[in-house]
mmCIF entry with sequence, helices, sheets and N, C-alpha, C, O atoms, coordinates in Angstrom:
data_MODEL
# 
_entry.id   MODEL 
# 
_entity.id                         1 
_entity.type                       polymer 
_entity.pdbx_number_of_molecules   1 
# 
_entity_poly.entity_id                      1 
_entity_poly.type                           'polypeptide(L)' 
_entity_poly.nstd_linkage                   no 
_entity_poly.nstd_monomer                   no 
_entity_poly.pdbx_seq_one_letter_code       
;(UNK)(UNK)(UNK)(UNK)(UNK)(UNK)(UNK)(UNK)(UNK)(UNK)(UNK)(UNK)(UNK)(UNK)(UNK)(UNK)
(UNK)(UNK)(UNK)(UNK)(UNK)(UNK)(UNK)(UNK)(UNK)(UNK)(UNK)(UNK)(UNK)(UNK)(UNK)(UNK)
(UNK)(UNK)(UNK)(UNK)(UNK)(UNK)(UNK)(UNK)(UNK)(UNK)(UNK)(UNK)(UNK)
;
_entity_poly.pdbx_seq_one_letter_code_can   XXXXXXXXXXXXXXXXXXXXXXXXXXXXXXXXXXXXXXXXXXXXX 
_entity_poly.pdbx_strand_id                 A 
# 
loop_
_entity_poly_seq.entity_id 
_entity_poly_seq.num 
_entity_poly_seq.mon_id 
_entity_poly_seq.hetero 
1 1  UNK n 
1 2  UNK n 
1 3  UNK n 
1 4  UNK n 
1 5  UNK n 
1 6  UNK n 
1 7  UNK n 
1 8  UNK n 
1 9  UNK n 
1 10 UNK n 
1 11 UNK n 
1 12 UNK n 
1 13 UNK n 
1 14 UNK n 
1 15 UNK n 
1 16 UNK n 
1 17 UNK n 
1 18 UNK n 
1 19 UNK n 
1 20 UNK n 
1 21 UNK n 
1 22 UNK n 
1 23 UNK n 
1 24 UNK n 
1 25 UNK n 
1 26 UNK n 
1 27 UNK n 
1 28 UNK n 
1 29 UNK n 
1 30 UNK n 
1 31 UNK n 
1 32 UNK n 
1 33 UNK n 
1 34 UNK n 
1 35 UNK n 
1 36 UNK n 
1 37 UNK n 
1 38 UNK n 
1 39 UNK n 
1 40 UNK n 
1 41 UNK n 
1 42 UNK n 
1 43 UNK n 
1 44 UNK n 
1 45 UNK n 
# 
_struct_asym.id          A 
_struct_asym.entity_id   1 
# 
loop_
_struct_conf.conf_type_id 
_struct_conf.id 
_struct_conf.pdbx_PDB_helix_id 
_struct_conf.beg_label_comp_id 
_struct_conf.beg_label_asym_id 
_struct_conf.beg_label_seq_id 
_struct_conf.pdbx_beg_PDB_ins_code 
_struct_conf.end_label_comp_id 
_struct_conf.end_label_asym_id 
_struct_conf.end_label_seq_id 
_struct_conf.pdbx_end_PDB_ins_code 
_struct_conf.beg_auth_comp_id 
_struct_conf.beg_auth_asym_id 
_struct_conf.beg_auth_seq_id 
_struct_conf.end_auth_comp_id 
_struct_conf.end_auth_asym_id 
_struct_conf.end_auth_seq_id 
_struct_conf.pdbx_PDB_helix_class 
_struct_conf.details 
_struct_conf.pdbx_PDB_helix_length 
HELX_P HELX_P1 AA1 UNK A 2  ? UNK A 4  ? UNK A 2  UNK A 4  5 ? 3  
HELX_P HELX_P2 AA2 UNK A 13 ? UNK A 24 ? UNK A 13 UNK A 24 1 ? 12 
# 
_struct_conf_type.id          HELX_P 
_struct_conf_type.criteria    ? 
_struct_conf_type.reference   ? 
# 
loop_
_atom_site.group_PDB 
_atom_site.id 
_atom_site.type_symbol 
_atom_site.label_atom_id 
_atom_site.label_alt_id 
_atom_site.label_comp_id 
_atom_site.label_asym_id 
_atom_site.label_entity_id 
_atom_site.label_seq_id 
_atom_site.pdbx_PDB_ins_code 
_atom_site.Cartn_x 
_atom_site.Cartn_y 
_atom_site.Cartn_z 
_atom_site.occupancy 
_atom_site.B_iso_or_equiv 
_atom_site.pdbx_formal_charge 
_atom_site.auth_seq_id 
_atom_site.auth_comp_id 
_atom_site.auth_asym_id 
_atom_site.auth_atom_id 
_atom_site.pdbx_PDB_model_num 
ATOM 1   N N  . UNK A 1 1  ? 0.823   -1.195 0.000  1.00 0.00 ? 1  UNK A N  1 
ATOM 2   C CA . UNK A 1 1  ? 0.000   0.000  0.000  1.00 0.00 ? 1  UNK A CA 1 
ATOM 3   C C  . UNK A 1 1  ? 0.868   1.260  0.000  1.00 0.00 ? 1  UNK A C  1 
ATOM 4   O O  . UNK A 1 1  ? 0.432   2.262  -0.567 1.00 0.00 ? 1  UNK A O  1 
ATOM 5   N N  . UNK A 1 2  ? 2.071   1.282  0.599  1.00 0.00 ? 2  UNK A N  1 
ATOM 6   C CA . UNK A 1 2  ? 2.704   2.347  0.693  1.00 0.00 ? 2  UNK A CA 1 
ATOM 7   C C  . UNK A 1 2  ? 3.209   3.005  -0.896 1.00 0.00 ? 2  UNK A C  1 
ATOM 8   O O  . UNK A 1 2  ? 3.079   4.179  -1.242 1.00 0.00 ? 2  UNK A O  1 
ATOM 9   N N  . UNK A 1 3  ? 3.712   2.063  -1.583 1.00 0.00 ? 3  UNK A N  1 
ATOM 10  C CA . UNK A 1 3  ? 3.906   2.396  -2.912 1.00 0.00 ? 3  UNK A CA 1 
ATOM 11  C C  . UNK A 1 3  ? 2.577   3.113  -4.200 1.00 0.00 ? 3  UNK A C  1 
ATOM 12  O O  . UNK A 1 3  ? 2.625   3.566  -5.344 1.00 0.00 ? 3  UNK A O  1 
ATOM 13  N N  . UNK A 1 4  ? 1.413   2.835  -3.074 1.00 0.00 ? 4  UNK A N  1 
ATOM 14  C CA . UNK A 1 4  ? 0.726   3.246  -4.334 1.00 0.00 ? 4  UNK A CA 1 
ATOM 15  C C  . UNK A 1 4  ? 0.141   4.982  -3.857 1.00 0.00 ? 4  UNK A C  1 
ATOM 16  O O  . UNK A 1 4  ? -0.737  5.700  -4.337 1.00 0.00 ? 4  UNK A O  1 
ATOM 17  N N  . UNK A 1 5  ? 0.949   5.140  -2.898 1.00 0.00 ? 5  UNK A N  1 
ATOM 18  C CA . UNK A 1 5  ? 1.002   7.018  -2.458 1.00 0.00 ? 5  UNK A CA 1 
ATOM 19  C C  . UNK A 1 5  ? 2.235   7.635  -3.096 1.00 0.00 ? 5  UNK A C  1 
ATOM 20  O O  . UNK A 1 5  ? 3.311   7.050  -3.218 1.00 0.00 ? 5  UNK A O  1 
ATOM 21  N N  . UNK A 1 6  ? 2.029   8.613  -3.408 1.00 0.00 ? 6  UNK A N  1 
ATOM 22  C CA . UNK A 1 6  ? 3.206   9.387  -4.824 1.00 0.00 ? 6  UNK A CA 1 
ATOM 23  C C  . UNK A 1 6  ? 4.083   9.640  -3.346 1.00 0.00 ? 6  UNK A C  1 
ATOM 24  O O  . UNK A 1 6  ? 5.234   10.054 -3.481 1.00 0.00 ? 6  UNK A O  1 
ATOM 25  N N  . UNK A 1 7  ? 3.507   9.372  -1.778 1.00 0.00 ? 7  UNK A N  1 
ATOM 26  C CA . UNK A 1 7  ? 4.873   10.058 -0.610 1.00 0.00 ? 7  UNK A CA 1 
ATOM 27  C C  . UNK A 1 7  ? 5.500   9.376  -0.546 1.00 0.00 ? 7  UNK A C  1 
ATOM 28  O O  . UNK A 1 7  ? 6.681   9.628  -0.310 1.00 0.00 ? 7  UNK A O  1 
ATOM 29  N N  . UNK A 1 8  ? 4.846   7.613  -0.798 1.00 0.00 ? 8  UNK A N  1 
ATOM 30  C CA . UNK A 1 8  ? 5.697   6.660  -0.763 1.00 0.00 ? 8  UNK A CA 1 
ATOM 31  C C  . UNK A 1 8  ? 6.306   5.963  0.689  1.00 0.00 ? 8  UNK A C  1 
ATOM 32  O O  . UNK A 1 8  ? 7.359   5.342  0.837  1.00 0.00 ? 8  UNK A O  1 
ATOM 33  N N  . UNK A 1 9  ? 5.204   6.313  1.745  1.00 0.00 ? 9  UNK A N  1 
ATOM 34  C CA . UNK A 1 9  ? 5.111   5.753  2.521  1.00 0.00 ? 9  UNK A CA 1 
ATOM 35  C C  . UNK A 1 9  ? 3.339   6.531  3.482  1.00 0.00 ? 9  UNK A C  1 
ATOM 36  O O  . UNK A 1 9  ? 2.590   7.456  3.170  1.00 0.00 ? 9  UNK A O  1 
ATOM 37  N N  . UNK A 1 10 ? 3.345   5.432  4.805  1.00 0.00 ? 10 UNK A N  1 
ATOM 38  C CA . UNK A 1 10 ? 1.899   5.552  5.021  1.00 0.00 ? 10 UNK A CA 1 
ATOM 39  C C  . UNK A 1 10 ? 2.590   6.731  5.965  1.00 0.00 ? 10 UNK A C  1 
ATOM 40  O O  . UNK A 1 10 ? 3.783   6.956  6.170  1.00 0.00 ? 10 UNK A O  1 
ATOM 41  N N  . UNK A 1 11 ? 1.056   7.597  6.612  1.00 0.00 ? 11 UNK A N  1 
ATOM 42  C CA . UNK A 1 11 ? 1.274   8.693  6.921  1.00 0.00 ? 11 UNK A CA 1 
ATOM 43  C C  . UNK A 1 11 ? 1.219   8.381  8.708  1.00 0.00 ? 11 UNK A C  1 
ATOM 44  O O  . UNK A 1 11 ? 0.498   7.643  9.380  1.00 0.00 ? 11 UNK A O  1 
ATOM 45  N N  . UNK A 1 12 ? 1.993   9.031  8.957  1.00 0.00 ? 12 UNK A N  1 
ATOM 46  C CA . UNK A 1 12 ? 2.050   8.898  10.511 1.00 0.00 ? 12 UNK A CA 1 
ATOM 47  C C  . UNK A 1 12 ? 1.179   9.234  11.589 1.00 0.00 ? 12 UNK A C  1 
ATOM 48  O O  . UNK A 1 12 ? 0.422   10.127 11.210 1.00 0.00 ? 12 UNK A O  1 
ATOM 49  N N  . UNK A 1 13 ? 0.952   8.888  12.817 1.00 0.00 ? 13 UNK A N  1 
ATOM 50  C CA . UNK A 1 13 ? -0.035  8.722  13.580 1.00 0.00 ? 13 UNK A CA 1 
ATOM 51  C C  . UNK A 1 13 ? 0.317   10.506 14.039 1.00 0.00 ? 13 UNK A C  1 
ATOM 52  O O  . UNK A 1 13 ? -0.757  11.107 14.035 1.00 0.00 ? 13 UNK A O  1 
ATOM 53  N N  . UNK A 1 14 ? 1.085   11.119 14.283 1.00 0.00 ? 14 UNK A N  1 
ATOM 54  C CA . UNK A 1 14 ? 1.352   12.236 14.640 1.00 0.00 ? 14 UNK A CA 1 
ATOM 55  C C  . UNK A 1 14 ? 0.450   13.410 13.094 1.00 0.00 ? 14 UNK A C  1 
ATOM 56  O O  . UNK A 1 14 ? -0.240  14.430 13.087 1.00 0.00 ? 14 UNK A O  1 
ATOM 57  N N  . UNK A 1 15 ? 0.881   12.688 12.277 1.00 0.00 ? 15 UNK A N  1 
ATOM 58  C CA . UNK A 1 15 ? 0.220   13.940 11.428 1.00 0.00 ? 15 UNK A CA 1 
ATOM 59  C C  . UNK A 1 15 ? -0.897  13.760 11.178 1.00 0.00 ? 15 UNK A C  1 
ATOM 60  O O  . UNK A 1 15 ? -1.451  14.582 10.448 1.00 0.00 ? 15 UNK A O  1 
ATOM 61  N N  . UNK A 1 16 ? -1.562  12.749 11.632 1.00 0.00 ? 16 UNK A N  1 
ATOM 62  C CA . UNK A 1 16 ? -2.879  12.801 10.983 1.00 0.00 ? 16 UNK A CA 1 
ATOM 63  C C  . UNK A 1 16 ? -3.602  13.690 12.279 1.00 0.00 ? 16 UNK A C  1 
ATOM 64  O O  . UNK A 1 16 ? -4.336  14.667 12.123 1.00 0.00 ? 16 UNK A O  1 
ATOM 65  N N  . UNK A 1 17 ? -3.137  13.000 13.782 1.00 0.00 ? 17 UNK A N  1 
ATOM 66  C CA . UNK A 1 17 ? -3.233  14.192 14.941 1.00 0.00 ? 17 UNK A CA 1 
ATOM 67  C C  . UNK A 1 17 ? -3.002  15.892 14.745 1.00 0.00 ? 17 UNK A C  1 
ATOM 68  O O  . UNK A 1 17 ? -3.601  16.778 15.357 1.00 0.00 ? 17 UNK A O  1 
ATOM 69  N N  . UNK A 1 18 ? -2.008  16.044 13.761 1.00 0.00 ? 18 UNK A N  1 
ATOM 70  C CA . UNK A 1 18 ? -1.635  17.418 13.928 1.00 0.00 ? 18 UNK A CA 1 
ATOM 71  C C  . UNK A 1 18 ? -3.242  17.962 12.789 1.00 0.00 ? 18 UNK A C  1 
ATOM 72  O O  . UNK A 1 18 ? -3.930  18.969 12.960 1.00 0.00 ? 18 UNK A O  1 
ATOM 73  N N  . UNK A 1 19 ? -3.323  17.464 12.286 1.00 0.00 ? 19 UNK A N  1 
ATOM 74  C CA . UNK A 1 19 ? -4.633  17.975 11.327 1.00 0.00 ? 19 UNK A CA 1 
ATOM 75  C C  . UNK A 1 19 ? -5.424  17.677 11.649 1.00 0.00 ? 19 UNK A C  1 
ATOM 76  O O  . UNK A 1 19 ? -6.325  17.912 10.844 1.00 0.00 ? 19 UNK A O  1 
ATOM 77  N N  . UNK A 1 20 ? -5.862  17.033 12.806 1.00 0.00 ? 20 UNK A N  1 
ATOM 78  C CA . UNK A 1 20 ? -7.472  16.948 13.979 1.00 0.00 ? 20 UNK A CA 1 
ATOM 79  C C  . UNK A 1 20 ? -7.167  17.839 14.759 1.00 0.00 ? 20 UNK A C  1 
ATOM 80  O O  . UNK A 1 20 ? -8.180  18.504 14.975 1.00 0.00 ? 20 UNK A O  1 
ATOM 81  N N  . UNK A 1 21 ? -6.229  18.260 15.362 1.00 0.00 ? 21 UNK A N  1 
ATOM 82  C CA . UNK A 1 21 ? -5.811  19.628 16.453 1.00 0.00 ? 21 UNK A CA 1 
ATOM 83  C C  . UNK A 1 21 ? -5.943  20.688 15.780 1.00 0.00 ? 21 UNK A C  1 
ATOM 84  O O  . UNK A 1 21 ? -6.336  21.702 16.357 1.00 0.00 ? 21 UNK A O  1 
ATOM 85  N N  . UNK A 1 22 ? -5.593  20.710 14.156 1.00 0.00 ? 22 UNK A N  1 
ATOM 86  C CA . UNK A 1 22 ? -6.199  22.232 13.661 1.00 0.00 ? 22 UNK A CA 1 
ATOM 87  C C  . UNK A 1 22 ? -7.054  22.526 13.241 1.00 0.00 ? 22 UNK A C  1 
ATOM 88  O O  . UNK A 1 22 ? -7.217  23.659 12.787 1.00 0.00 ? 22 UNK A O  1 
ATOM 89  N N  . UNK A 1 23 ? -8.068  21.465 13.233 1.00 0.00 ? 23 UNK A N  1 
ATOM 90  C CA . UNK A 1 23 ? -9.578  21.591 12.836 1.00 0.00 ? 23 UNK A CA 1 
ATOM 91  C C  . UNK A 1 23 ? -10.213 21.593 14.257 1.00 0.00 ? 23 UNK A C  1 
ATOM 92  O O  . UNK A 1 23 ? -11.376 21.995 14.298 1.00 0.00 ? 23 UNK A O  1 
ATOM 93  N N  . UNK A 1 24 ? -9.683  21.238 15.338 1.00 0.00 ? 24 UNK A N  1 
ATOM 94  C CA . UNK A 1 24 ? -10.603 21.447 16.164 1.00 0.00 ? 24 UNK A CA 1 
ATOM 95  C C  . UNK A 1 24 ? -9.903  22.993 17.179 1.00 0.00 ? 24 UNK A C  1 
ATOM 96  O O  . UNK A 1 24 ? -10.626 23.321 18.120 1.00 0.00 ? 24 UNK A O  1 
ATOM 97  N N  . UNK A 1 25 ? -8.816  23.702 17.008 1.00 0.00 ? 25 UNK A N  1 
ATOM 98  C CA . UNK A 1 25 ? -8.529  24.886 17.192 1.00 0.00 ? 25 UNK A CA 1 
ATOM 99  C C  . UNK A 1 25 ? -9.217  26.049 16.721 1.00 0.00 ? 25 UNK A C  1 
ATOM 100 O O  . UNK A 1 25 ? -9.768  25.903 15.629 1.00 0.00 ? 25 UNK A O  1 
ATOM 101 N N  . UNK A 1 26 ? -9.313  27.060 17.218 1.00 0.00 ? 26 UNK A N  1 
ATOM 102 C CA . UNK A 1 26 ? -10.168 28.420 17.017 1.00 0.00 ? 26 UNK A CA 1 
ATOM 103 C C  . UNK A 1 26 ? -9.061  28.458 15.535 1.00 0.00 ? 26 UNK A C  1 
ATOM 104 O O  . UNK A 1 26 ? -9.193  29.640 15.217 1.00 0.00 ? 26 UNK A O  1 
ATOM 105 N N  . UNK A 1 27 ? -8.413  28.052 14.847 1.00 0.00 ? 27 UNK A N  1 
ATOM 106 C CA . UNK A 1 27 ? -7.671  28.690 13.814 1.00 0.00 ? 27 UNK A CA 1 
ATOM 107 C C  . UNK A 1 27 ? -8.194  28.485 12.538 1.00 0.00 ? 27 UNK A C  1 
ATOM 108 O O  . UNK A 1 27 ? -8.054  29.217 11.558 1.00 0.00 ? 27 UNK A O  1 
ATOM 109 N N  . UNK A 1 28 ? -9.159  26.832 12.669 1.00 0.00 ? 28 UNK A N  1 
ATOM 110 C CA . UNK A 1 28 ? -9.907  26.800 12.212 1.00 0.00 ? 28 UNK A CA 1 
ATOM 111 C C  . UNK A 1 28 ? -11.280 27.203 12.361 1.00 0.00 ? 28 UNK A C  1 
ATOM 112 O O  . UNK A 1 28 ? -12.131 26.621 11.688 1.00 0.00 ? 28 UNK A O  1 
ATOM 113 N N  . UNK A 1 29 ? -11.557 27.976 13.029 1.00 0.00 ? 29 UNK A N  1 
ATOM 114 C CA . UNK A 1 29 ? -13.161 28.308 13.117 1.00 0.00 ? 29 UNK A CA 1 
ATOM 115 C C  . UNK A 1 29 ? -13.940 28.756 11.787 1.00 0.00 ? 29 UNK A C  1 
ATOM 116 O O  . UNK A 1 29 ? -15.083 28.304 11.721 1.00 0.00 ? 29 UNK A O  1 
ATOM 117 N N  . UNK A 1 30 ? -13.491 29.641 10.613 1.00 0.00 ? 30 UNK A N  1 
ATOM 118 C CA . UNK A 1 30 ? -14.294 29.681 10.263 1.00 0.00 ? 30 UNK A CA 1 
ATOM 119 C C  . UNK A 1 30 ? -14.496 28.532 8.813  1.00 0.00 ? 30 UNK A C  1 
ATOM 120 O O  . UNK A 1 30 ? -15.063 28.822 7.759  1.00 0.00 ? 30 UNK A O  1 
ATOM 121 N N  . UNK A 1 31 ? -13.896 27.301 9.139  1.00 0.00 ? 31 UNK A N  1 
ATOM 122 C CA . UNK A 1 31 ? -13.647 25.953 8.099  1.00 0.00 ? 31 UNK A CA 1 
ATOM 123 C C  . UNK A 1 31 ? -14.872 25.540 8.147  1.00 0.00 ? 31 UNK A C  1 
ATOM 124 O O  . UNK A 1 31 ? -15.171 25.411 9.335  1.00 0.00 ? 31 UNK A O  1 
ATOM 125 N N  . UNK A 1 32 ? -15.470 25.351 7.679  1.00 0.00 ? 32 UNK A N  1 
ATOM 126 C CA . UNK A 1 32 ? -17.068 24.683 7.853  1.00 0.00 ? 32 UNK A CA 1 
ATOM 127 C C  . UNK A 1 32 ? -16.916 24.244 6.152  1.00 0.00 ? 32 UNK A C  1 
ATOM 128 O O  . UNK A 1 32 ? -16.455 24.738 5.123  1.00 0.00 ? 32 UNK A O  1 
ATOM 129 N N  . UNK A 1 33 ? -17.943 22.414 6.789  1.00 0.00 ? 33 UNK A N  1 
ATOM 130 C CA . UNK A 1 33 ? -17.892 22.120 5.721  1.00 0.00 ? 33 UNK A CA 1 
ATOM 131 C C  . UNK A 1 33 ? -17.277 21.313 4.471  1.00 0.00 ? 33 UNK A C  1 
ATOM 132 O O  . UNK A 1 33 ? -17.873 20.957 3.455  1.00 0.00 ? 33 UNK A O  1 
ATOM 133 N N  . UNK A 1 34 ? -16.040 21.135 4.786  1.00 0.00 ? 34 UNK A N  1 
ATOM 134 C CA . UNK A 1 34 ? -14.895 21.101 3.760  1.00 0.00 ? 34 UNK A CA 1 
ATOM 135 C C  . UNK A 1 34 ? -14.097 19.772 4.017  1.00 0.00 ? 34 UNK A C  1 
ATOM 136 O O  . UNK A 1 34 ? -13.064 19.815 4.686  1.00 0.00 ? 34 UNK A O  1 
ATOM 137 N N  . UNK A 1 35 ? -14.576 18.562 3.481  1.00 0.00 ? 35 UNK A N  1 
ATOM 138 C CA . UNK A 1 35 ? -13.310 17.355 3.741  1.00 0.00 ? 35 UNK A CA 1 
ATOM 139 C C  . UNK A 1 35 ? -11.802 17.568 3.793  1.00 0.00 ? 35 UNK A C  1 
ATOM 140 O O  . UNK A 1 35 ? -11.130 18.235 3.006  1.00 0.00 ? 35 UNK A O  1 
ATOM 141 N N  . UNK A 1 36 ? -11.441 16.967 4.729  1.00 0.00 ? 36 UNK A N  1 
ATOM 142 C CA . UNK A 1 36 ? -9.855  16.905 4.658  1.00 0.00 ? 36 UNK A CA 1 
ATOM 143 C C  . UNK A 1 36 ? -9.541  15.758 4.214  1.00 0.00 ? 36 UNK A C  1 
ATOM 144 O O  . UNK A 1 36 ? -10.018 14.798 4.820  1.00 0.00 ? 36 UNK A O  1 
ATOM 145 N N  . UNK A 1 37 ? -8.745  15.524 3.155  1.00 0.00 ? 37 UNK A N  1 
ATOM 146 C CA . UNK A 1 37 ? -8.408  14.490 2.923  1.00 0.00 ? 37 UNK A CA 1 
ATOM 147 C C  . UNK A 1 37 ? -6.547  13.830 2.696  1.00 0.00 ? 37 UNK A C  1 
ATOM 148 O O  . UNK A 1 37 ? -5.709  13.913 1.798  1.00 0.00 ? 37 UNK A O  1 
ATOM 149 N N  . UNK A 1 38 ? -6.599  13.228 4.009  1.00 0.00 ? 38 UNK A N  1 
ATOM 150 C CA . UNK A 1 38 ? -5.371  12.813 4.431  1.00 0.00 ? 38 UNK A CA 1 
ATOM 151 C C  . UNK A 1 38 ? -4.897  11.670 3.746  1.00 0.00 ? 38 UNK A C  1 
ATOM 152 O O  . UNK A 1 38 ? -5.322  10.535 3.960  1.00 0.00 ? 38 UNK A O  1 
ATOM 153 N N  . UNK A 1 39 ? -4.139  11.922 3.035  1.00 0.00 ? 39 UNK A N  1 
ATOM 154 C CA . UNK A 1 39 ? -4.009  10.448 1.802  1.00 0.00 ? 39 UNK A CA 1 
ATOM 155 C C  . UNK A 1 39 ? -2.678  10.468 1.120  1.00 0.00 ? 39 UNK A C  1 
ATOM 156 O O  . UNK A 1 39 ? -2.490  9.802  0.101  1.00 0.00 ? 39 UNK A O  1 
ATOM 157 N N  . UNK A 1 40 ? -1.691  11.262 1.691  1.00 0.00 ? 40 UNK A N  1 
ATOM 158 C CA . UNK A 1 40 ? -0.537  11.512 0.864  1.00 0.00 ? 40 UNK A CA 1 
ATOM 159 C C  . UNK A 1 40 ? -0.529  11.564 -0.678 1.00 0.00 ? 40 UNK A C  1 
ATOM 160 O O  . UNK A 1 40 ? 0.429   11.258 -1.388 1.00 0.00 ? 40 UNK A O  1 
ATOM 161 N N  . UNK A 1 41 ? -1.627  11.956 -1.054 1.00 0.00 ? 41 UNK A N  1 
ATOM 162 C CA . UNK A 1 41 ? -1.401  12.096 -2.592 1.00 0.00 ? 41 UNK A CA 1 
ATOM 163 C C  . UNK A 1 41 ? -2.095  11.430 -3.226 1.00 0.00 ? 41 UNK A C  1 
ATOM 164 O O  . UNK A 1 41 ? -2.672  12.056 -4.115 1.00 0.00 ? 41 UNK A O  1 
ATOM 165 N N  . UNK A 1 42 ? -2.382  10.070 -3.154 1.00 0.00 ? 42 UNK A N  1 
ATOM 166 C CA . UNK A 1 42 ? -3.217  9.364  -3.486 1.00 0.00 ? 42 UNK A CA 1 
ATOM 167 C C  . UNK A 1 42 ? -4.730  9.337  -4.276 1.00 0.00 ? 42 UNK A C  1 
ATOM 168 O O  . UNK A 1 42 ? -5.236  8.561  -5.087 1.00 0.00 ? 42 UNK A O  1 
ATOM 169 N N  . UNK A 1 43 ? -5.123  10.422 -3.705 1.00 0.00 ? 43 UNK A N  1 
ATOM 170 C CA . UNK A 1 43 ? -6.602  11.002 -4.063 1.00 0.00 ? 43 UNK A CA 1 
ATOM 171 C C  . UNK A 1 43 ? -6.161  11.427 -6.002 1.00 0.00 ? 43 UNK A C  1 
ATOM 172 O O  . UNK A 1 43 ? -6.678  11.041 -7.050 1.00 0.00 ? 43 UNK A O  1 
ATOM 173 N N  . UNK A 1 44 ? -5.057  12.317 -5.727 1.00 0.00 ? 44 UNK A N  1 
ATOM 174 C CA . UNK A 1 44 ? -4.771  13.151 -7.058 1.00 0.00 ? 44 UNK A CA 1 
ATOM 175 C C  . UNK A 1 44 ? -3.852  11.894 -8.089 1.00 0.00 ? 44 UNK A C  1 
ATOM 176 O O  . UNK A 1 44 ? -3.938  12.045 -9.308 1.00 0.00 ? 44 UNK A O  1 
ATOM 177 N N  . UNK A 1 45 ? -3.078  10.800 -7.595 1.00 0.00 ? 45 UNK A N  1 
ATOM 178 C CA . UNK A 1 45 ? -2.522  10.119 -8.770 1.00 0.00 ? 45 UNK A CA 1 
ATOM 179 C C  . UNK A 1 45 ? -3.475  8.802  -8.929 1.00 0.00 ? 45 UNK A C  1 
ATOM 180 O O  . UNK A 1 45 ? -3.272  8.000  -9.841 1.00 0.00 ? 45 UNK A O  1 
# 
């Protein structure tokens, strides 16, 4: 599975945390709406 992400490896337990901590921070407040999609690339190749 790792090979078929253009990062070329799976994504780490820390970053997928760091992008739930900024969606649930006031930094995101006014994000409404909008999938995040954590996939190293995958989505686009």
């Amino acid at each position: 599975m790792e090979g078929m992400t253009p990062m070329g490896r799976m994504g780490k337990p820390e970053e997928i945390a760091s992008a739930v901590l900024r969606l649930c921070s006031d930094e995101a407040s006014f994000v409404t709406g909008h999938p995040l999609v954590i996939d190293g690339g995958a989505t686009i190749a």
